[in-house]
C-alpha positions as CSV (number, residue, x, y, z in Angstrom):
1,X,-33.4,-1.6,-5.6
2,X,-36.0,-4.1,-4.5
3,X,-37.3,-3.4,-1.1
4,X,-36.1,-5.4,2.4
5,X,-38.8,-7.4,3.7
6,X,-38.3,-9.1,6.3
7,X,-40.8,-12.3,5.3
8,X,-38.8,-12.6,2.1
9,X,-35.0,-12.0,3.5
10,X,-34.8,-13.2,7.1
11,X,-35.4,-16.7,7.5
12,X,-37.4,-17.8,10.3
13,X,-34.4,-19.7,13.1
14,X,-37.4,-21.1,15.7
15,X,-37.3,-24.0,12.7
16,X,-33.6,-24.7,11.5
17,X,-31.6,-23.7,14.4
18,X,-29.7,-27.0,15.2
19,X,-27.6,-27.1,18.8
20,X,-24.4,-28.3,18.4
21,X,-21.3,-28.6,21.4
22,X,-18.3,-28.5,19.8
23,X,-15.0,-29.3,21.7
24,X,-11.5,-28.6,20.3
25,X,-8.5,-29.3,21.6
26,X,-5.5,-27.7,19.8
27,X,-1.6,-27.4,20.4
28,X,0.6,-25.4,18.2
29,X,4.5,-24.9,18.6
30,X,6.4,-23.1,16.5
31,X,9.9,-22.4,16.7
32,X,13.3,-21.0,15.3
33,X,16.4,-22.4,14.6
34,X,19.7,-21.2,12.7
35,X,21.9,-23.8,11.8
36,X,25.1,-22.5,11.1
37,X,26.2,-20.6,14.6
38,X,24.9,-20.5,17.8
39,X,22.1,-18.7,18.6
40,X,20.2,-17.5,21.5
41,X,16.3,-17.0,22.5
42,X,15.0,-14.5,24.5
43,X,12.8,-15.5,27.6
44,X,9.5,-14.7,26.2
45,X,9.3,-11.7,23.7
46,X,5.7,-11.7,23.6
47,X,6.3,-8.0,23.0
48,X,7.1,-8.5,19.9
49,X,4.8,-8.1,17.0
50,X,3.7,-6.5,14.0
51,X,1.8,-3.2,13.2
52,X,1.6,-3.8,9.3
53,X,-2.7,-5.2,9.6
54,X,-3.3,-3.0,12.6
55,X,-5.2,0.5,11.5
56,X,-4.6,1.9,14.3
57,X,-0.9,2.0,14.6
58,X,0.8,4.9,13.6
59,X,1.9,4.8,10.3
60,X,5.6,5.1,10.4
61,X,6.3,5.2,14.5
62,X,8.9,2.0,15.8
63,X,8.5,0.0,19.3
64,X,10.8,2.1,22.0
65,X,13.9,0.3,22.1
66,X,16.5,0.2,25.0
67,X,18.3,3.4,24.4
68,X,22.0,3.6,23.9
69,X,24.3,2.7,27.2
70,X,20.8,1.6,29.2
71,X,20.8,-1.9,30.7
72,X,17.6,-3.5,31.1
73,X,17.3,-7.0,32.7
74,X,15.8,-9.8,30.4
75,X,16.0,-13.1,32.2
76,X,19.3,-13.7,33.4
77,X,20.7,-11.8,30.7
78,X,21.8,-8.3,31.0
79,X,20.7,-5.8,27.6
80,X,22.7,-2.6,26.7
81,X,21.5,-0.4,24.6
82,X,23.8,-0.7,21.1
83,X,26.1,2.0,20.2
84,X,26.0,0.3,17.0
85,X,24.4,2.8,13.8
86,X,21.2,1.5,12.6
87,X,21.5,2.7,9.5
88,X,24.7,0.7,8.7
89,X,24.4,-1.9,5.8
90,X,24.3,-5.2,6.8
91,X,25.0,-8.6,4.9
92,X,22.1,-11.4,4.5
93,X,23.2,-14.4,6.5
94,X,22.9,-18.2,5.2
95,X,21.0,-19.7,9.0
96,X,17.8,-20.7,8.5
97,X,14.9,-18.8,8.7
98,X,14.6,-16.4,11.9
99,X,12.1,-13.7,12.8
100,X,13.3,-10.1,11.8
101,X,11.7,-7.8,13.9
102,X,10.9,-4.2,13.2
103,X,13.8,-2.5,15.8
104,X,17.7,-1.2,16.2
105,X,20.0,-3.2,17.3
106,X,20.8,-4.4,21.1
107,X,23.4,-6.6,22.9
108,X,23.2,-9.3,25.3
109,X,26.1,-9.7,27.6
110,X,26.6,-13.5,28.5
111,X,29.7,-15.2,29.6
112,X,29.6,-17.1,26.2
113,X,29.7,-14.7,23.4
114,X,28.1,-11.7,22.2
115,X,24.5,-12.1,20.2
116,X,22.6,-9.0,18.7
117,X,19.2,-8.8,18.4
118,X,15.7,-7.0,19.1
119,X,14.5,-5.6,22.4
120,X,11.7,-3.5,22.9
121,X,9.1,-2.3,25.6
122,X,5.7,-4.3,25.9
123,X,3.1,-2.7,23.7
124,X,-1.0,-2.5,24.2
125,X,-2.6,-5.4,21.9
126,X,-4.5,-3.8,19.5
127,X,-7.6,-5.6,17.9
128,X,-9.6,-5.9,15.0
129,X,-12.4,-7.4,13.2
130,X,-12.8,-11.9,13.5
131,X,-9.5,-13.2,11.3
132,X,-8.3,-10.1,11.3
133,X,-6.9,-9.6,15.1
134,X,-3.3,-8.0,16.1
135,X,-1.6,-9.7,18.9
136,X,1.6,-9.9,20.1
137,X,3.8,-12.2,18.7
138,X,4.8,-15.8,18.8
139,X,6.6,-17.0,22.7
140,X,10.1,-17.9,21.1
141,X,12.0,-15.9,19.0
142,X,15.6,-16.4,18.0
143,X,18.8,-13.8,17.4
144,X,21.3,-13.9,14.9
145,X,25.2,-14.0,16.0
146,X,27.6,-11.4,15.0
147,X,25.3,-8.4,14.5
148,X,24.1,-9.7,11.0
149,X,20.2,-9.0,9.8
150,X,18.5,-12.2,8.0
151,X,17.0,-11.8,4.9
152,X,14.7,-14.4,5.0
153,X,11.9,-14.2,7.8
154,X,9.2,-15.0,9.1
155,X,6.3,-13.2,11.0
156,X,3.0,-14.5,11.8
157,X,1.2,-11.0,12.5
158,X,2.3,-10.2,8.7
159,X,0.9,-13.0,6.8
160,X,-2.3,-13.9,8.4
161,X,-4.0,-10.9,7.5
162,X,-2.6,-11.4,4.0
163,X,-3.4,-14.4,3.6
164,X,-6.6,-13.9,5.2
165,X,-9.5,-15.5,3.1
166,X,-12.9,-14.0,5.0
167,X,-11.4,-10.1,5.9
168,X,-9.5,-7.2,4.3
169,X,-9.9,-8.8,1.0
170,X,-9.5,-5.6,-1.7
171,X,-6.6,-3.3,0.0
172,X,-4.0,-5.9,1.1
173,X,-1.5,-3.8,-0.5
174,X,-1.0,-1.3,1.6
175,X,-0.1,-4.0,4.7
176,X,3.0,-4.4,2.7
177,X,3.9,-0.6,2.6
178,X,2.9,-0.2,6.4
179,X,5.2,-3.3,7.1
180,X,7.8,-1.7,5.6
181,X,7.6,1.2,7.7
182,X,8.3,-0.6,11.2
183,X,11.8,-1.8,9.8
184,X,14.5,0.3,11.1
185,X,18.0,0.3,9.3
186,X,16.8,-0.5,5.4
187,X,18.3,-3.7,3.5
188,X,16.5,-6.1,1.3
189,X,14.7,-8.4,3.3
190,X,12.3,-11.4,2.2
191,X,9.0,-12.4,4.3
192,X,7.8,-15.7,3.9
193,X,4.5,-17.4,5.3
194,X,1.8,-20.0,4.8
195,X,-1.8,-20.8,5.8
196,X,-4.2,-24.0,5.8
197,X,-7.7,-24.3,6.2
198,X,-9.1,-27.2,7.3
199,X,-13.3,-27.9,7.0
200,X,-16.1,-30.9,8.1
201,X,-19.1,-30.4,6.8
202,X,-22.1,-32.4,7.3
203,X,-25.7,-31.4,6.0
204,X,-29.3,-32.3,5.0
205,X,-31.2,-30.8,2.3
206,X,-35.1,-31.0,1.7
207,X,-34.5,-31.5,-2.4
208,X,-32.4,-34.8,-3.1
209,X,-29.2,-34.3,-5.2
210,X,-29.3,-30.3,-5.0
211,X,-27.2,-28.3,-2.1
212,X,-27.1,-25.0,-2.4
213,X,-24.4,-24.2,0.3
214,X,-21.9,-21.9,-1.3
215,X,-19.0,-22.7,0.4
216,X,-18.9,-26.4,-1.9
217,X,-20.0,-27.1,-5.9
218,X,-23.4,-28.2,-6.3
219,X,-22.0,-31.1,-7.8
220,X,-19.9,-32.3,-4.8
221,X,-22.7,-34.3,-3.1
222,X,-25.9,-36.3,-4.2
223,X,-28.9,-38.2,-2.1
224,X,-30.4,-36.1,0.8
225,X,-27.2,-35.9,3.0
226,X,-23.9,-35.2,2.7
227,X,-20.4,-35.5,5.0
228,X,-17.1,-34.1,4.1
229,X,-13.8,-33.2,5.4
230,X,-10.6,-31.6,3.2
231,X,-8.4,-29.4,3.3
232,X,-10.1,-26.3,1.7
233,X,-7.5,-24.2,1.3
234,X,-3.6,-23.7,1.5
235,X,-1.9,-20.6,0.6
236,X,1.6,-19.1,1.1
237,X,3.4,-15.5,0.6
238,X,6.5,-14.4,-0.4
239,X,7.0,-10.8,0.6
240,X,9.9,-9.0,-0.9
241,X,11.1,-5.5,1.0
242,X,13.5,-4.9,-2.0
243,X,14.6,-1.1,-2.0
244,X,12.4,1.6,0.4
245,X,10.1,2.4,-2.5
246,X,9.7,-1.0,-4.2
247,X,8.1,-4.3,-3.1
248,X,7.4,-7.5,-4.8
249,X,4.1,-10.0,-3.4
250,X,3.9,-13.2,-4.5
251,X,0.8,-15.8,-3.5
252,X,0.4,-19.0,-4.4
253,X,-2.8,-21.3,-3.4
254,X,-4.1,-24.9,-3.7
255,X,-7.6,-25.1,-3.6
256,X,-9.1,-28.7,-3.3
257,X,-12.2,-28.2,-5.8
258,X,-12.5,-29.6,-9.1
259,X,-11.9,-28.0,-12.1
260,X,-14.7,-27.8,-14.8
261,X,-15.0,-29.6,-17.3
262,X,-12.8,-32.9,-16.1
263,X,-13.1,-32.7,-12.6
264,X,-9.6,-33.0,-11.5
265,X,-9.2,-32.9,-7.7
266,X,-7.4,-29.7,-6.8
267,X,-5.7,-27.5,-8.2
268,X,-2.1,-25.4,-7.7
269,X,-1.8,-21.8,-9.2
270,X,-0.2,-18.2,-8.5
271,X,-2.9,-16.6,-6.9
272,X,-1.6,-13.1,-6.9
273,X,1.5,-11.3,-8.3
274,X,2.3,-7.9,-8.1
275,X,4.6,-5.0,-7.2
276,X,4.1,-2.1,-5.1
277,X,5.8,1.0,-5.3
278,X,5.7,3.8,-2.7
279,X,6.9,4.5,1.1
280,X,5.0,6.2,3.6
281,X,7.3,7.1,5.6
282,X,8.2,9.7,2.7
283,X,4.2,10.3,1.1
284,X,0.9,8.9,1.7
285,X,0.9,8.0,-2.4
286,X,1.1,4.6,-4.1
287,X,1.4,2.5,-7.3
288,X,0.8,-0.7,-7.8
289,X,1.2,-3.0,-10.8
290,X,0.5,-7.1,-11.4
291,X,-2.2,-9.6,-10.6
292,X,-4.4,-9.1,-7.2
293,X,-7.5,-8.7,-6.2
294,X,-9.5,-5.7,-7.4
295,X,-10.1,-3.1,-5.3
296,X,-14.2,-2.8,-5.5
297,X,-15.9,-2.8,-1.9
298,X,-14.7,-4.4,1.2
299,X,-16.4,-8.3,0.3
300,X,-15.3,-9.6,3.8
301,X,-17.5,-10.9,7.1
302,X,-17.5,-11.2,10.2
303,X,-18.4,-14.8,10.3
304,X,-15.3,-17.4,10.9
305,X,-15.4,-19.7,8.3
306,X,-18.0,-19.1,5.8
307,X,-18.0,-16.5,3.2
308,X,-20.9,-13.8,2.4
309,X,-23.4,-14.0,-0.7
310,X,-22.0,-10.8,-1.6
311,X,-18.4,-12.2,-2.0
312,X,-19.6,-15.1,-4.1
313,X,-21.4,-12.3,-6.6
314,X,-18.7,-9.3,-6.6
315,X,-15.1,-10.7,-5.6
316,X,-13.0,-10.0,-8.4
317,X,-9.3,-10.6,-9.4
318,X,-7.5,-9.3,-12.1
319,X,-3.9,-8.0,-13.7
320,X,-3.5,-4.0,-14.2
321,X,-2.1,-0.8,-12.6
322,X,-4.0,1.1,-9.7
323,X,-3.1,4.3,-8.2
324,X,-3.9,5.0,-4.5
325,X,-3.7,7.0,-1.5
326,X,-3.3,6.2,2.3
327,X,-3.6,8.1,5.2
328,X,-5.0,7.5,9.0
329,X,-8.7,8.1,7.6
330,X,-8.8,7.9,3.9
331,X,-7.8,5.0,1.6
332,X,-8.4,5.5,-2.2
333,X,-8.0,3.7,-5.2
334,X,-8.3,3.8,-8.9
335,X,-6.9,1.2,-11.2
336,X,-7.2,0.6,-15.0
337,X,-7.4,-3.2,-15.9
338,X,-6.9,-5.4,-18.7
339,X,-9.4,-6.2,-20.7
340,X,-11.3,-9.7,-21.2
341,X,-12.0,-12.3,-18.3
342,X,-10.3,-12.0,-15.3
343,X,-10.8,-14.5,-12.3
344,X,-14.5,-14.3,-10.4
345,X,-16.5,-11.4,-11.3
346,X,-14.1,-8.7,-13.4
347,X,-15.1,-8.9,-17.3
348,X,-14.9,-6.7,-20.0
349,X,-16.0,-6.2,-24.2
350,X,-13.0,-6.9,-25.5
351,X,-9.1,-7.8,-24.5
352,X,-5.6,-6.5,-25.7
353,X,-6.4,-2.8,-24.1
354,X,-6.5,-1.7,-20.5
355,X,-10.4,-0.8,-21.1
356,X,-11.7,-2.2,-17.6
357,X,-11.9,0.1,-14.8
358,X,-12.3,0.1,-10.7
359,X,-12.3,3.0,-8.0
360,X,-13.0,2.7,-4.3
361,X,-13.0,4.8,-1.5
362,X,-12.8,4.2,2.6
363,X,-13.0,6.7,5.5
364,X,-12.7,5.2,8.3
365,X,-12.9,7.4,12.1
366,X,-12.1,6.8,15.7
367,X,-10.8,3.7,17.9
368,X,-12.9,0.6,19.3
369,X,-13.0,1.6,23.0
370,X,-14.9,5.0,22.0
371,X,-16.3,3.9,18.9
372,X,-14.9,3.2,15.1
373,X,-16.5,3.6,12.2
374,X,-15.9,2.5,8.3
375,X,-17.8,4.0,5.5
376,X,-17.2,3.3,1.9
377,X,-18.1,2.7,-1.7
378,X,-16.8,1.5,-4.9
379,X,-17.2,1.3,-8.6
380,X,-16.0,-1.2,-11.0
381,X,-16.8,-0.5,-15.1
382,X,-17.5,-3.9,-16.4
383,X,-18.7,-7.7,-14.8
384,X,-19.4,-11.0,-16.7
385,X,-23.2,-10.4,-15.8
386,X,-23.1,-8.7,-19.4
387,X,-22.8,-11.8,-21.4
388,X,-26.0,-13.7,-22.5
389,X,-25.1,-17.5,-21.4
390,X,-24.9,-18.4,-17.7
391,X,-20.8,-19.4,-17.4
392,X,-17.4,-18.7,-16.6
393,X,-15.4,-20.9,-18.3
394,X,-15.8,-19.0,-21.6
395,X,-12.5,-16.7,-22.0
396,X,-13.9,-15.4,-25.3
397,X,-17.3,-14.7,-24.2
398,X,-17.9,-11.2,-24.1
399,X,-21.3,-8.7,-23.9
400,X,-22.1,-5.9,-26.1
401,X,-21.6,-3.4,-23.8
402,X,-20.1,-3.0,-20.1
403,X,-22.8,-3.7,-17.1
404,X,-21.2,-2.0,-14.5
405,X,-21.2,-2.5,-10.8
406,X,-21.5,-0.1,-7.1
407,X,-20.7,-0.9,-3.5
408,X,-21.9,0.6,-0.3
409,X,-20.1,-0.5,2.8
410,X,-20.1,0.1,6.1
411,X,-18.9,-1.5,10.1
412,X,-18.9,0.4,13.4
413,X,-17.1,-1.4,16.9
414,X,-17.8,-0.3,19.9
415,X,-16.0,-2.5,22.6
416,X,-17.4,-6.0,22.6
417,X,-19.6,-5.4,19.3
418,X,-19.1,-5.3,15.6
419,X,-22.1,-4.4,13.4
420,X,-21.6,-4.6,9.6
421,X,-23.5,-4.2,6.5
422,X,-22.7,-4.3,2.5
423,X,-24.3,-3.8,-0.2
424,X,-23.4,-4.6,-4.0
425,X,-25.8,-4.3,-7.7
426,X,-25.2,-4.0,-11.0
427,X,-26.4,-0.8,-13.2
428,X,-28.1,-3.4,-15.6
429,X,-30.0,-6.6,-16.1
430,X,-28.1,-9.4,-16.8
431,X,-29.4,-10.7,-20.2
432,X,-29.4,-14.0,-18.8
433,X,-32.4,-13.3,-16.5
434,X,-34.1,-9.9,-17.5
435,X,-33.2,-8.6,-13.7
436,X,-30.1,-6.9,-12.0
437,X,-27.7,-9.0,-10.3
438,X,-27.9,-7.8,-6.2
439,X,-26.5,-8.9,-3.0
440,X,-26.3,-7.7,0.6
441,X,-25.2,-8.6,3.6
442,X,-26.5,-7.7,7.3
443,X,-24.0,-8.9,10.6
444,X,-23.2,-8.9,13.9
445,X,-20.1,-9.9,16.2
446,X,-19.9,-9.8,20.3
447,X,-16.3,-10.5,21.5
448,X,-16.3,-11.7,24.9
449,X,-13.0,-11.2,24.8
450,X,-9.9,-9.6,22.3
451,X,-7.0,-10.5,21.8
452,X,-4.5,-12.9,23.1
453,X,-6.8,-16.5,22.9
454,X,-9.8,-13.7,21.7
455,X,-13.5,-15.8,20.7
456,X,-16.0,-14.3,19.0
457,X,-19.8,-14.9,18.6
458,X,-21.0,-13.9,15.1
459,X,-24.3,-13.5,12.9
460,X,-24.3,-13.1,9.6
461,X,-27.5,-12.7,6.9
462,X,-26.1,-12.6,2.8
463,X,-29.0,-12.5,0.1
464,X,-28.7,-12.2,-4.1
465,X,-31.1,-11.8,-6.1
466,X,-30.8,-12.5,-10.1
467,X,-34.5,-13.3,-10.8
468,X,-37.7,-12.0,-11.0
469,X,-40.4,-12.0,-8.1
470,X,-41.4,-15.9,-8.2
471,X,-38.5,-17.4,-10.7
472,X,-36.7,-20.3,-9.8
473,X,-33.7,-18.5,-10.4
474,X,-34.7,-16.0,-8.1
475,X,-32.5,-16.0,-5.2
476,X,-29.7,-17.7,-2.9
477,X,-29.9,-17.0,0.5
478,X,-27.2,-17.8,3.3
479,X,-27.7,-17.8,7.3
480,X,-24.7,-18.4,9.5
481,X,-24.5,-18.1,13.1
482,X,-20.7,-18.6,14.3
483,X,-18.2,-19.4,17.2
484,X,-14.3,-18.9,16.8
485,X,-11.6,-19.2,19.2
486,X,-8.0,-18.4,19.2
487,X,-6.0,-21.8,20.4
488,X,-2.4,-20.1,20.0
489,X,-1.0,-17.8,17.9
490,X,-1.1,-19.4,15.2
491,X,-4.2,-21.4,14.9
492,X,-7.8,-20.4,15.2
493,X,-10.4,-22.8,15.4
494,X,-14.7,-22.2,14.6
495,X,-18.1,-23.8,14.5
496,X,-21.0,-22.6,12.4
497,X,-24.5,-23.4,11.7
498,X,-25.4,-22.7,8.1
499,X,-28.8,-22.6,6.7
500,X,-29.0,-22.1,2.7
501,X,-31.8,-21.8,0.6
502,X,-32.7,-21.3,-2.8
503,X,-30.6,-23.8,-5.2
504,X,-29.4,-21.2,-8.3
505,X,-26.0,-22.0,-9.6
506,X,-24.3,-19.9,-12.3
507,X,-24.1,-22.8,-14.8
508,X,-27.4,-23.8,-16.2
509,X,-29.3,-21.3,-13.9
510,X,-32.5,-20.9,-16.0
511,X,-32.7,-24.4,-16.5
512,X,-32.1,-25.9,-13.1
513,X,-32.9,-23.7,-10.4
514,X,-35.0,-24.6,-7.3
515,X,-36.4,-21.8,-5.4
516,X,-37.9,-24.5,-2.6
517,X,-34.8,-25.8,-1.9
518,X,-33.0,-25.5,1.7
519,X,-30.0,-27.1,3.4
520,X,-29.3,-27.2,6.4
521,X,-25.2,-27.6,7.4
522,X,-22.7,-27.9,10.7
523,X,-19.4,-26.5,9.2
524,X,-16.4,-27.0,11.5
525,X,-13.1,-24.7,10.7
526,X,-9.6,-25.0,11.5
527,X,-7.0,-22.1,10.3
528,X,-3.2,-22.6,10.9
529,X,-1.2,-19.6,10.2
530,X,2.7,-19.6,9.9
């Protein structure tokens, strides 16, 4: 492990630090409508919300309803407690899409019909780290007719940690158990959702044709500046609650970078796929099966926009079978994975056999206003930094033998600040470039405020290192100091000064590497959840 020095890891800001005022004005509205009856909306339910991404909740415990034969006043409405049993079966119902919230039943008396629907008492928001906050949930919410439970639905709290791109990125899968658990009566029901991430960039470099920020291809831009706006990223869920013990996750994503070798704008695939099998309302055990994201390390930052060093070395998707275990403090997991190239990072010697292999671990203590901390570490058997050429488009380019990879992770909140720090290396040295393959990152986050319309000042410092002392290949480095605010509840908006240097991209790296190179970037973020 080569030593931290601060001359060779921090870079100097008195230099590079560019002020920037950035002014956004957003407006969001989102609403429900069924199409085939009448419906009502309650006068803003912003009690209403999910518990599946928020770590504090108890595991299986439901919002307090209005109990049986109670009236409670709700605008002009009257509510009564339902008599009706919970546990009933219920048909799907053909309206469009409506919100099913996590409750038994109630009734509102009106002069104009009966409607059934959720009522519950407003709960504490609950917070957690940027991209990643609990809050309650959208201002308009509509009810079914006739006592019937949708089966398609959506719910913002639900997918925006799931389809969250910078947090939570290797143990989504137990958001989809938790969720489960705050449904009351049990039939199948079907969560849908989308996201969109929208980016300007503009940036100077000191090297003409070579910019080494991460978050774009080197091959995107050329001269000594560069402007650009897209849409980065779309991605959408489909969630399927299909029996108490089985559930189905489905993610597709369009990501607007080329693909090598034609460079064809864009491209459309199925991100994820997998089942998950397990209730925890019944045991803290769980299996899962399919395509995700491996669980190795935690990979995600507090910045808004802008993803680690460390997550650009070690993120790793990949099809297999894990094993794992949840409870308030621990989370564990084991999986066995199929063998040859998967997505990123995971790699083996050979395919046709489940002969790759992941574990990780989390313990995780306490609650913000007192002080939380996370701990963990993980372990994952075999990475493409075993093969001798510098690529990843090579399927059937394997190494002789497995160089593994470990994680140490770590994050502690205490009111208004988050501090967090990860670390990742191989066990070998990549036979590209004679060294191990390292990365870290060091960060920081003050909240001036949480929740509702939260913002969020963040710093973040990400290093890897692949060469030796003096290489060109040596290094990337990535600085980003961040702003985010919440417009509404379903947009998010940042800012983000970036400051990248050393130029050492995977293809070619021993050939054309620049270890003087530095780029300095504005990077402007939009995130629209659904």
């Amino acid at each position: 492990m080569p030593a931290f020095r601060p001359g060779r890891h921090v870079t100097p800001l008195a230099h590079h630090v560019q002020r920037y005022v950035v002014t956004w004005i957003g407006v969001c509205a989102f609403g429900f409508t069924t199409t085939a009856q009448e419906t009502w909306t309650l006068p803003s339910p912003n009690d209403i919300r999910s518990d599946a991404a928020n770590l504090d909740a108890p595991l299986w415990s439901s919002p307090e309803v209005v109990p049986p034969g109670r009236e409670m006043v709700l605008g002009n409405e009257t509510v009564i407690g339902s008599q009706l049993n919970a546990s009933a079966e219920a048909d799907g119902v053909q309206e469009s899409s409506v919100f099913q919230s996590p409750a038994p039943d109630m009734v509102i008396e009106s002069d104009a019909s009966e409607i059934i629907g959720p009522a519950f008492d407003e709960p504490s928001p609950v917070f957690d780290v940027p991209g990643n906050v609990v809050y309650p949930q959208s201002p308009t919410t509509s009810v079914i007719m006739q006592g019937r439970r949708p089966w398609l639905n959506l719910d913002t709290d639900f997918s925006d940690p799931l389809l969250d791109f910078q947090n939570r990125q290797t143990d989504k899968e137990q958001m989809i158990l938790r969720h489960a658990c705050h449904r009351d009566a049990f039939t199948p029901a079907v969560y849908v959702g989308g996201q969109a991430r929208l980016s300007l960039l503009a940036a100077t470099t000191n090297t003409t044709d070579k910019f080494p920020y991460l978050g774009r291809f080197p091959t995107d831009f050329s001269g000594d500046s560069a402007t650009d706006a897209r849409l980065l990223q779309a991605n959408g869920h489909v969630t399927a609650h299909v029996t108490p013990m089985a559930h189905v996750y489905g993610e597709w994503l369009f990501s607007d970078v080329f693909t090598f070798p034609d460079h064809r704008q864009g491209s459309l695939q199925v991100r994820q796929a997998y089942a998950v099998f397990g209730d925890f309302r019944q045991s803290p055990w769980y299996l899962y099966l399919g395509k995700k994201n491996i669980g190795f390390g935690d990979l995600g930052t507090l910045s808004p926009f802008t993803q680690s060093v460390v997550w650009h070395y070690f993120s790793a998707l990949a099809e297999g079978v894990g094993l794992g275990y949840f409870d308030d403090r621990w989370h564990v997991t084991v999986a066995a994975i199929n063998g040859g190239r998967g997505i990123r990072v995971a790699d083996s010697t050979s395919r046709g056999k489940l002969n790759n292999f992941a574990a990780n671990v989390r313990f995780r203590h306490g609650d913000i206003e007192l002080g939380r901390i996370q701990l963990g570490s993980g372990f994952l058997l075999g990475t493409i930094y075993d093969g001798f050429t510098a690529e990843h488009l090579d399927a059937n380019q394997f190494g002789d033998d497995n160089n593994s990879a470990w994680n140490l992770f770590g994050q502690f909140e205490f009111m208004a600040v988050t501090l967090a720090g990860e670390w990742v290396s191989t066990t070998e040295a990549w036979p590209v470039t004679g060294s191990m393959v390292q990365a870290y990152r060091l960060e920081a986050a003050y909240w001036p405020h949480r929740g509702p319309g939260f913002s969020v000042w963040s710093f973040s410092y990400s290093d890897g290192d692949q060469g030796g002392p003096g290489t060109e290949f040596e290094f990337n480095r990535q600085l980003v100091l961040g702003y985010q605010k919440q417009l509404s509840h379903h947009m998010r908006v940042s800012a983000e000064y970036v400051r990248s240097t050393g130029f050492a991209p995977l293809i070619d790296i021993t050939t054309v590497s620049d270890r003087d190179v530095a780029q300095d970037s504005l990077v402007l973020g939009a995130t629209i959840v659904l």
